[in-house]
C-alpha angles and dihedrals in degrees: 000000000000122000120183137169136249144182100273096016146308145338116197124175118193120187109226110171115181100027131108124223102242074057096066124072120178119197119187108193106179108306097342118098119195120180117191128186144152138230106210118189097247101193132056125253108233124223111260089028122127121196105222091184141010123189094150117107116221114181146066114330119202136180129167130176131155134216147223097261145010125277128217095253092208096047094053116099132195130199127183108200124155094357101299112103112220127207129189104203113196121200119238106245111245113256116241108278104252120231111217123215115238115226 
């Protein structure tokens, strides 16, 4: 997994060979960022048949990072194409700085 950044956020892609997109949920909370996804065997087994080797990984995949600030969770944008999922992480603009009365 690769995370720049950019002018207004963040750009992460994750290779994800194997996985089909309805398989991959991403979640942002604040500044925290979780991507979930899972590798299902997609062929049979026949019977007879003996598996010599196996380097594929089939399973629940999880990675979580956090970054330095929070993202505008409604501007953020994710693609899947040939196997690399894309996000487009924006930064939250930063409220106005409050100036407080002294009593």
């Amino acid at each position: 997994m690769d995370v720049t950044e950019t002018e207004n956020g963040y750009l992460v892609h994750a290779e994800m060979p194997g996985v089909k997109k309805e398989n991959i949920d991403v979640a942002i909370e604040g500044n925290q960022v979780t991507i979930t996804a899972e590798v299902k065997q997609e062929w049979e087994k026949k019977e007879g048949d003996r598996m010599l080797r196996n380097e594929r990984y089939f399973g629940n995949i999880y990675r979580s990072f956090t970054l330095p600030v929070e993202l505008d969770e409604s501007a953020c944008e994710a693609t899947y194409d040939n196997g690399i999922l894309e996000l487009k992480l924006v930064r939250k603009a930063a409220a106005p700085g409050k100036r407080l009365a002294i009593r």
